[in-house]
Backbone as CSV, one residue per row, in Angstrom:
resi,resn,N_x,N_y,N_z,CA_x,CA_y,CA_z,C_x,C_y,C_z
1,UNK,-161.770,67.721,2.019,-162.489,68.239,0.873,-162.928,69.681,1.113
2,UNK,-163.585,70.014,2.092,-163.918,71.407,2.555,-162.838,72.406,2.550
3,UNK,-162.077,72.048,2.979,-160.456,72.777,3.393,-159.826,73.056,1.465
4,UNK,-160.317,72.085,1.223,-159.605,72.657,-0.441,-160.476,73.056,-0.676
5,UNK,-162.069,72.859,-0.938,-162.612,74.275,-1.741,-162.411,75.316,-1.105
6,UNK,-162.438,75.417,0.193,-162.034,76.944,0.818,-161.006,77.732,0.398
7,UNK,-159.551,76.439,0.297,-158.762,76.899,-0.392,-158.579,78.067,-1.855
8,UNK,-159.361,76.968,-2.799,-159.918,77.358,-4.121,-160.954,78.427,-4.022
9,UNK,-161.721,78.826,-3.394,-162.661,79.903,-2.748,-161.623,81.112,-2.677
10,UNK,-160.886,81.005,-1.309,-159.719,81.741,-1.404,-158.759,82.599,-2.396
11,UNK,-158.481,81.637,-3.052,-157.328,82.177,-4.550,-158.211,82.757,-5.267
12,UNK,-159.605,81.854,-5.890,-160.454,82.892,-6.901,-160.757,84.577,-5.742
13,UNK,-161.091,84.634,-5.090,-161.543,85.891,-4.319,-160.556,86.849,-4.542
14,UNK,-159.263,86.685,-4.276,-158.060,87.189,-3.995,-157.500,87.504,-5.428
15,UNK,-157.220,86.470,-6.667,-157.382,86.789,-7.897,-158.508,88.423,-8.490
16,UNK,-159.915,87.675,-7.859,-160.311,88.879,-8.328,-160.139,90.252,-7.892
17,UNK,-160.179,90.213,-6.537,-159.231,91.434,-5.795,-158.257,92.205,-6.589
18,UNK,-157.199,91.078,-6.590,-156.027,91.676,-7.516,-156.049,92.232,-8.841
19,UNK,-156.991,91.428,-9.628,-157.478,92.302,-11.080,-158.047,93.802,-10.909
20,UNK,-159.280,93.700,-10.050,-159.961,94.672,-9.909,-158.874,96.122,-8.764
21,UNK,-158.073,95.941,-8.194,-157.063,96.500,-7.907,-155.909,97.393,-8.965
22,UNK,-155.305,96.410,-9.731,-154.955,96.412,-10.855,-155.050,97.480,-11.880
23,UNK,-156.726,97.054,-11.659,-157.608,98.043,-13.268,-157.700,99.221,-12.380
24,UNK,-158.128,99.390,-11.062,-158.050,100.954,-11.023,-157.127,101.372,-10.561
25,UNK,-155.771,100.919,-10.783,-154.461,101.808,-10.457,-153.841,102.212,-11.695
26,UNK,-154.675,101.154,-13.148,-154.310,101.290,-14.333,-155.550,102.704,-15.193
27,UNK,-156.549,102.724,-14.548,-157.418,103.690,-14.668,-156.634,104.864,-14.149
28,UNK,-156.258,105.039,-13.027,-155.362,106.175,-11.912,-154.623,106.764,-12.822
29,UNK,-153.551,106.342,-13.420,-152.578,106.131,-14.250,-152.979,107.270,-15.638
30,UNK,-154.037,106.652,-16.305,-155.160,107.255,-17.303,-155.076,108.588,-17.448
31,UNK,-155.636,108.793,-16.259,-156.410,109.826,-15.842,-155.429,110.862,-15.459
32,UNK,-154.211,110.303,-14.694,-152.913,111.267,-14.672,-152.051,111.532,-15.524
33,UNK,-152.287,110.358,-16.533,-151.860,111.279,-18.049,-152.219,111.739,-18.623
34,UNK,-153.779,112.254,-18.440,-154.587,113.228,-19.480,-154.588,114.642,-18.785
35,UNK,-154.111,114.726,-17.307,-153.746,115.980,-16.494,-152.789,116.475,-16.687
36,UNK,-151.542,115.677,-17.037,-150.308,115.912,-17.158,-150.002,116.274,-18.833
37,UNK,-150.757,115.875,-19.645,-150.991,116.517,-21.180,-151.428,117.604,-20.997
38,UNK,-152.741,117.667,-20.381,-153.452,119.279,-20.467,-152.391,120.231,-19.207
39,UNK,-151.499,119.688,-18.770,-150.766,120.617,-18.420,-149.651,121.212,-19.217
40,UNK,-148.973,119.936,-19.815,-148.364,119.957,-21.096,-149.268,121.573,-22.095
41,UNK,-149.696,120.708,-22.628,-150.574,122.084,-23.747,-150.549,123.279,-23.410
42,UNK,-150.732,123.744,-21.820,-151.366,124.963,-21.334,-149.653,125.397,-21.341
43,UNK,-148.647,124.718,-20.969,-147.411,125.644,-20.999,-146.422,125.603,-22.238
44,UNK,-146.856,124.982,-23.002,-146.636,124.818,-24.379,-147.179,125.274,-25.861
45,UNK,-148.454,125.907,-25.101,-149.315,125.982,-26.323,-149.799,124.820,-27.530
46,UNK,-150.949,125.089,-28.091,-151.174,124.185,-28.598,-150.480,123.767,-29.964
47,UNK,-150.366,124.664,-30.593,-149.045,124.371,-31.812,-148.217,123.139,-31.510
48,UNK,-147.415,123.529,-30.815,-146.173,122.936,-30.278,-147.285,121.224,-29.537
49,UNK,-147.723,121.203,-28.813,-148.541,120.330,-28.076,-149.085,119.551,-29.440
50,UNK,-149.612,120.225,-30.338,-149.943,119.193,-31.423,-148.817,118.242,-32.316
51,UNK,-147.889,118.876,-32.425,-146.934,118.136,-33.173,-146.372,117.198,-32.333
52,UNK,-145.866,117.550,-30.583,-145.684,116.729,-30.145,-146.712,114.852,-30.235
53,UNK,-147.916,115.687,-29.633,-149.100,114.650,-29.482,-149.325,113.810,-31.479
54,UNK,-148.759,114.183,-32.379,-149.181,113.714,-33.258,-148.110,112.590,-33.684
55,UNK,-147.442,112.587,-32.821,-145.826,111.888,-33.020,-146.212,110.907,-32.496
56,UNK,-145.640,109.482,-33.002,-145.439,107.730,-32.623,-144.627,108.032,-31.791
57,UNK,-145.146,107.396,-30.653,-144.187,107.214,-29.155,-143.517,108.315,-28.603
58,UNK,-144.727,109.239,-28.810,-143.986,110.376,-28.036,-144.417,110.583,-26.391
59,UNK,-144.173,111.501,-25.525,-144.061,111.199,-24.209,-145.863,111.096,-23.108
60,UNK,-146.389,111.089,-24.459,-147.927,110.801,-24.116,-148.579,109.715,-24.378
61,UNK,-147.426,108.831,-25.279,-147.716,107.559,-25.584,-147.580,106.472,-24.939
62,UNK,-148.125,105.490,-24.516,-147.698,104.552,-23.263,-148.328,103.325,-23.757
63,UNK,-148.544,103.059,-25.173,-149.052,101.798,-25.839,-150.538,101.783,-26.028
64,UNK,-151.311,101.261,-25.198,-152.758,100.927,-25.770,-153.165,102.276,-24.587
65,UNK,-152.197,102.869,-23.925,-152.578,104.006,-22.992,-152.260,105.307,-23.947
66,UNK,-152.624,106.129,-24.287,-152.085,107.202,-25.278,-152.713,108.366,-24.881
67,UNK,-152.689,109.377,-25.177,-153.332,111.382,-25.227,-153.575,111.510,-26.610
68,UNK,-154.583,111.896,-26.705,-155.270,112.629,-27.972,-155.623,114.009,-27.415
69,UNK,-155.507,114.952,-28.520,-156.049,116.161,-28.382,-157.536,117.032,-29.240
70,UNK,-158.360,117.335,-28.553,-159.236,118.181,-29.094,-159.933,119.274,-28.669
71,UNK,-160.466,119.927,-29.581,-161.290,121.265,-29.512,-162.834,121.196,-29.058
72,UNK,-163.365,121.523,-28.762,-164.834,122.120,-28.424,-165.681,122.158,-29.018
73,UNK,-164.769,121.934,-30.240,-165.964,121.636,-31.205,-166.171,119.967,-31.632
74,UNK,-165.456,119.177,-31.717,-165.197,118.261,-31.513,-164.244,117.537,-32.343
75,UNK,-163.691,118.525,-32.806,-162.292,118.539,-34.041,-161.056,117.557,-33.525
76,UNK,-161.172,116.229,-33.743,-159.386,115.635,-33.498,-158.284,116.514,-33.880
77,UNK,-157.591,116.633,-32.969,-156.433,117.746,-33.364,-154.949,116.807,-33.113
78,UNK,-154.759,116.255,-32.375,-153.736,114.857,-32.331,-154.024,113.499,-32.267
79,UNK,-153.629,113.027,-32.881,-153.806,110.861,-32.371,-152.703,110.125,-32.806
80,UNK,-151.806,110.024,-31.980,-150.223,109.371,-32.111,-150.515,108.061,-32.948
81,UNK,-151.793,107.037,-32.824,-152.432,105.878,-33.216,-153.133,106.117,-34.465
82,UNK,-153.413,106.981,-34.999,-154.422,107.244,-36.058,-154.067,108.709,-36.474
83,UNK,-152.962,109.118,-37.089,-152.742,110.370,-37.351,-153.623,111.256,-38.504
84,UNK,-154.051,110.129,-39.323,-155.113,110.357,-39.927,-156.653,111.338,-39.619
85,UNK,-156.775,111.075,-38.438,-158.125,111.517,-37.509,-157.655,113.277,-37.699
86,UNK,-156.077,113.797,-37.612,-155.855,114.947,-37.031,-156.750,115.895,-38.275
87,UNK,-157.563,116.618,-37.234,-158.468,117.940,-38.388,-159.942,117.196,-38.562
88,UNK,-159.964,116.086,-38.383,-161.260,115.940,-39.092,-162.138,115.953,-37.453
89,UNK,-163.706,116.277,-38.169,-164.646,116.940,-36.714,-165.458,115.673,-36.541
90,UNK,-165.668,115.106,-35.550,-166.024,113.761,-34.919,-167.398,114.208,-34.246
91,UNK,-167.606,115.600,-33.932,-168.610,115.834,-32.822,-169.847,114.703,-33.333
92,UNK,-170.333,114.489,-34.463,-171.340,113.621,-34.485,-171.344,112.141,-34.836
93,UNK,-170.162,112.237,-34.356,-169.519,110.420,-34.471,-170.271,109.598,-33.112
94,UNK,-170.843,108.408,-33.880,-171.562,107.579,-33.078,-170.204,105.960,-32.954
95,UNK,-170.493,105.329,-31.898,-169.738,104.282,-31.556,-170.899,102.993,-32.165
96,UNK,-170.537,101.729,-32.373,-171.289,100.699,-32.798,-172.880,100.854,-32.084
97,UNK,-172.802,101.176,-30.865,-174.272,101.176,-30.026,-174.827,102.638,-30.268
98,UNK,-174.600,103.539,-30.881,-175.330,104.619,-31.275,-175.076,105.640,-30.430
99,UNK,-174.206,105.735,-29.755,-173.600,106.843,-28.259,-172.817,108.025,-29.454
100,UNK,-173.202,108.978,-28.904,-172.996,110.032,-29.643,-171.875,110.583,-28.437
101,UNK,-170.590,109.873,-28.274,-169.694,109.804,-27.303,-168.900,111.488,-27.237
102,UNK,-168.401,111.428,-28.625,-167.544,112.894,-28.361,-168.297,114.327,-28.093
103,UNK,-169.562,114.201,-28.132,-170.519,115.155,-27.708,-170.782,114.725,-25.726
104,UNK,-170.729,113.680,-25.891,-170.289,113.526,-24.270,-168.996,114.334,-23.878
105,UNK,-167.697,113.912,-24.314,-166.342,114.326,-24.229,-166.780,115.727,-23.812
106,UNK,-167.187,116.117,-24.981,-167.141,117.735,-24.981,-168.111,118.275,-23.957
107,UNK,-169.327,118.318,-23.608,-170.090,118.088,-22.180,-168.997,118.362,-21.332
108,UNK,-168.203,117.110,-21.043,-167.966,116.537,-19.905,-167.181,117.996,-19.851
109,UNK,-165.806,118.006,-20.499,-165.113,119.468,-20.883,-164.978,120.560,-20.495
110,UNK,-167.048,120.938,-20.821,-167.567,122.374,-20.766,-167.622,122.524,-19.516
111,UNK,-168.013,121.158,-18.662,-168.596,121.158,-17.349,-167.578,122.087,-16.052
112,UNK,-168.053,122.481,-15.043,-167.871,123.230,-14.087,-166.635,122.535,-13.590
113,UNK,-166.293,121.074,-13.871,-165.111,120.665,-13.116,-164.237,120.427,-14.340
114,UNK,-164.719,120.612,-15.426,-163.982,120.617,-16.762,-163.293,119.203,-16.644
115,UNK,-163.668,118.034,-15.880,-163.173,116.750,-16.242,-163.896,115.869,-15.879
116,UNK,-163.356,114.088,-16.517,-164.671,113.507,-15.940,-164.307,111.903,-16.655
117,UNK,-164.704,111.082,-16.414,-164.648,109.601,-17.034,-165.687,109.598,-18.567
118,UNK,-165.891,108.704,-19.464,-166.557,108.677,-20.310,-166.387,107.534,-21.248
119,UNK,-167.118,106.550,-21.330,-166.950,105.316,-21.218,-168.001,104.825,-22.829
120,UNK,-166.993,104.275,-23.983,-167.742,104.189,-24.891,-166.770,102.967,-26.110
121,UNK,-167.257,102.481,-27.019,-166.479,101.744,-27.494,-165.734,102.345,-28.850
122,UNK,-164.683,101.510,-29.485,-163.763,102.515,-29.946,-162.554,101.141,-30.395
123,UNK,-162.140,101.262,-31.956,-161.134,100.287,-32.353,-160.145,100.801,-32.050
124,UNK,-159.503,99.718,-30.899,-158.252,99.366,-30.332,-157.151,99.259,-31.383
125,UNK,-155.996,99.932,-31.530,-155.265,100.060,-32.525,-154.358,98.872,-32.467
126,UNK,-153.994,98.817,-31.560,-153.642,97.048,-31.378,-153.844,95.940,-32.099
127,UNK,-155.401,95.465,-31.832,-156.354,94.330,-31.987,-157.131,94.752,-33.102
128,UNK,-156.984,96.335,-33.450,-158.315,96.300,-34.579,-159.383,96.099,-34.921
129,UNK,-159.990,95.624,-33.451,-161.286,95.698,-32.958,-161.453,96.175,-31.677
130,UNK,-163.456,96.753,-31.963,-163.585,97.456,-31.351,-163.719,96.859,-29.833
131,UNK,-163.438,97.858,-29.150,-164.320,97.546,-27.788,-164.174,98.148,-26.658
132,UNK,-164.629,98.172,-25.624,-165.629,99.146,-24.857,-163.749,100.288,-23.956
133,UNK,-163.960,101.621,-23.758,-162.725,101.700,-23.653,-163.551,103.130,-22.377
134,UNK,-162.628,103.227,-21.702,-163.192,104.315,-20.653,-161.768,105.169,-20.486
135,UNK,-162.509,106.658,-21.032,-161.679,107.334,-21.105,-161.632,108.793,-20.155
136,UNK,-160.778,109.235,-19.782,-160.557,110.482,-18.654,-160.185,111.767,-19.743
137,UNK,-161.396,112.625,-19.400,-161.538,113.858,-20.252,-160.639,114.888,-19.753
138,UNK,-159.966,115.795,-19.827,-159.398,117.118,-19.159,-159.535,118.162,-19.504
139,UNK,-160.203,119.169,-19.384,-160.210,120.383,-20.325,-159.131,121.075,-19.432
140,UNK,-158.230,121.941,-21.169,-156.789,122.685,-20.665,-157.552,123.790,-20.381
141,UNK,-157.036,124.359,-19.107,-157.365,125.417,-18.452,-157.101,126.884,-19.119
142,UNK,-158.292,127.797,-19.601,-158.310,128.884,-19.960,-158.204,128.546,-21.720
143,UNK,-158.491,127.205,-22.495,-158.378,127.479,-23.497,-160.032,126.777,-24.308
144,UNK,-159.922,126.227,-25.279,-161.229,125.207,-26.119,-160.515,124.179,-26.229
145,UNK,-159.674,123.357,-25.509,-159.046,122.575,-26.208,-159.402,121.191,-24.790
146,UNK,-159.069,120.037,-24.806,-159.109,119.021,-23.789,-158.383,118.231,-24.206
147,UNK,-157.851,117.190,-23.399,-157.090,115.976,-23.734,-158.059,114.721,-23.628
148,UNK,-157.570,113.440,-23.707,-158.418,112.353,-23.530,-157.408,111.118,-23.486
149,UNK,-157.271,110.352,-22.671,-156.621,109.758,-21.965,-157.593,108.637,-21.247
150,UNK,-157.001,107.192,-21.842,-157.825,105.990,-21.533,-157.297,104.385,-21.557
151,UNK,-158.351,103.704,-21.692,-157.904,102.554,-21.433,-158.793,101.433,-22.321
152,UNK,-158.298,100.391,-22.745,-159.595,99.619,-23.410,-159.925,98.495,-22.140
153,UNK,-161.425,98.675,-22.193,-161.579,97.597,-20.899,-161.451,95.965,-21.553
């Protein structure tokens, strides 16, 4: 009897290991596609970077993983998922719990390392409901512009 719950002890531990492993190689991932956009943009310009980024399944798209683009001010400028969003200004957009998130984004942005995690909820285009999604900020180097690159938890 001991020897099998240990067993069962075992697999759950190791299960959770493996999830929690998992999620931050799937976070890793995130975060190297919102570097690899804002590198995108900076040698592309943003013109060109927007039409790309505003395109279904284009090379920033990776399913419920995607790149959005915005300004400093807090203007959506691409969303492959919601093309709708492109132009309209979000800076005082609140999430269900009252987080005044894209004023975080943009913070995070301005900041001295110009990048950063930022963790807020947000309808999953998928599921169509909301829920909690942590996203990797990048500001493109030398311009007003950042990417955003995430995950729904």
């Amino acid at each position: 009897m001991k020897k099998k719950l240990l067993c069962v002890f075992v697999i759950s531990v190791v299960t959770v290991l493996f999830i929690l492993s998992a999620q931050a190689a799937t976070l890793e991932e995130a975060k190297s596609l919102g570097i690899k956009a804002a590198a995108y943009v900076k040698k592309v310009g943003k013109d060109e970077a927007v039409k790309e980024m505003n395109k279904p399944n284009n090379q920033f798209d990776k399913g419920e993983m995607y790149v959005t683009l915005h300004n400093l001010n807090g203007v959506f400028l691409a969303n492959c998922k919601v093309p709708a969003v492109a132009g309209q200004n979000h800076f005082n957009l609140k999430d269900p719990a009252g987080k005044l998130f894209v004023q975080e984004m943009v913070n995070v942005a301005k900041s001295p390392a110009g990048s950063g995690w930022v963790t807020y909820t947000w309808s999953n285009p998928a599921t169509k409901k909301a829920q909690a999604k942590k996203a990797w900020v990048q500001r493109v180097e030398g311009t007003d512009l950042y990417t955003l690159s995430g995950l729904f938890q």
